[in-house]
C-alpha positions as CSV (number, residue, x, y, z in Angstrom):
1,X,0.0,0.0,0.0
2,X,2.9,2.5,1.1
3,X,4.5,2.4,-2.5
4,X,0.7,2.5,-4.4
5,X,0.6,5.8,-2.2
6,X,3.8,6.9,-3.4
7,X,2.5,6.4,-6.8
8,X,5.1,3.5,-7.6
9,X,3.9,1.3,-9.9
10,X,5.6,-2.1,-11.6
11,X,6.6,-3.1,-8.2
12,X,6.4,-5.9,-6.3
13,X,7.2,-5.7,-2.3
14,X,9.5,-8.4,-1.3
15,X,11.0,-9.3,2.4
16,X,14.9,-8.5,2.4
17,X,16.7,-10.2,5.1
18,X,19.2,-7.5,6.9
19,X,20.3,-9.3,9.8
20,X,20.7,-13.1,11.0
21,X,21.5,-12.3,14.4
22,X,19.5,-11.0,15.7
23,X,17.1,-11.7,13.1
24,X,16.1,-8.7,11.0
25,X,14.3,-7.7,7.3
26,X,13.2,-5.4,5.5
27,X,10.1,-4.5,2.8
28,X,11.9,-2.9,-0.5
29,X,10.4,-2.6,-4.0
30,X,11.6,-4.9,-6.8
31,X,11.0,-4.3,-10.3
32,X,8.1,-6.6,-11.8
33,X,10.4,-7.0,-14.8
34,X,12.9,-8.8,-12.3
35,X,11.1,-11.1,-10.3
36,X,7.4,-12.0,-12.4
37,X,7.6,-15.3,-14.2
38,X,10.9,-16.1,-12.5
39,X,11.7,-19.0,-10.3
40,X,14.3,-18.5,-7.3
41,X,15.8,-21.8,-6.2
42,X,17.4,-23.0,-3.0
43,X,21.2,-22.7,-2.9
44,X,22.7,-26.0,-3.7
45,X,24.5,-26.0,-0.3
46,X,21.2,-25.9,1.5
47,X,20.5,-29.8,0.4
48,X,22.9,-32.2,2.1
49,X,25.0,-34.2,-0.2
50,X,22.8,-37.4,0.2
51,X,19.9,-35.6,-1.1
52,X,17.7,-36.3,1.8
53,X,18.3,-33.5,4.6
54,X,19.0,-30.1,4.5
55,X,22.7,-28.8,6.3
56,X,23.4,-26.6,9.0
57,X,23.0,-23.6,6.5
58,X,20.1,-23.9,5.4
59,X,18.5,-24.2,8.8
60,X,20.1,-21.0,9.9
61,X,18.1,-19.6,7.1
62,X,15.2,-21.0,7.4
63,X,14.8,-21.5,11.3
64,X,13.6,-17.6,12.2
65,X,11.0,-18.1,9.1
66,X,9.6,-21.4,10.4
67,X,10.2,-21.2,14.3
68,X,7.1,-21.7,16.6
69,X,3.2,-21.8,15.5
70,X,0.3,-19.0,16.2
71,X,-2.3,-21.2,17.2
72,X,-5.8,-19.8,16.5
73,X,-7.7,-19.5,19.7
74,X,-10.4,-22.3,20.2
75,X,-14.0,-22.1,21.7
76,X,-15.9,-24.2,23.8
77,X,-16.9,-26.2,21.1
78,X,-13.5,-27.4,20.6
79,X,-12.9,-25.6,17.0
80,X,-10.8,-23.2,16.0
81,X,-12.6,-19.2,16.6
82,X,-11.8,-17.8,13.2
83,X,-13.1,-14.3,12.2
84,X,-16.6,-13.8,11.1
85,X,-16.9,-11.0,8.5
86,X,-20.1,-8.8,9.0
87,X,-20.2,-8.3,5.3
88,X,-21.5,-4.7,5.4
89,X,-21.5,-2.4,2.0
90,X,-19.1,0.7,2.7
91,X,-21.0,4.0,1.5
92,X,-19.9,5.0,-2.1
93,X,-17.0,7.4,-2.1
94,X,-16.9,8.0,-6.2
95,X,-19.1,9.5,-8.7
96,X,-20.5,7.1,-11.2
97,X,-17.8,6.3,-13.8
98,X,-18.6,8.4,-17.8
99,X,-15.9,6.2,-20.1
């Protein structure tokens, strides 16, 4: 939303680590013409050399991204209390559109 009001466009937002230790990123901008319809792989070094594991690495990477689990809060009932929308119309802010 911040670079929409900035009137950047042909953006994407993307997470930019800064720091492993303690644990730090960023949001920057990077060009659609960079990143859309492109495929980012894992380093090789983040696959142990049997194939079946990753190394030490790649859990440094990817520990502060995957480390603990918000659980959802649960009711009575036993299931999980998601949000209920109240689906309410907004009032119009625009004039009727004249292409």
């Amino acid at each position: 939303m911040r670079f929409a009001l900035q009137d950047r466009n042909a953006v994407m937002p993307v997470i930019v680590r800064s720091s492993d230790a303690p644990y730090r990123w960023k949001i920057e901008a990077a060009p659609l013409a960079k990143v859309a319809n492109h495929e980012k792989k894992m380093p090789n070094g983040f696959i142990r050399k049997d194939g079946y594991g990753i190394t030490a690495a790649a859990r440094r990477y990817l520990e502060p991204l995957i480390r603990g689990e918000a659980y959802p809060p649960y009711g009575r009932d036993g299931l999980p209390g998601y949000v209920t929308l109240k689906n309410v119309a907004v009032k119009k802010k625009l004039a009727p559109w004249e292409g």
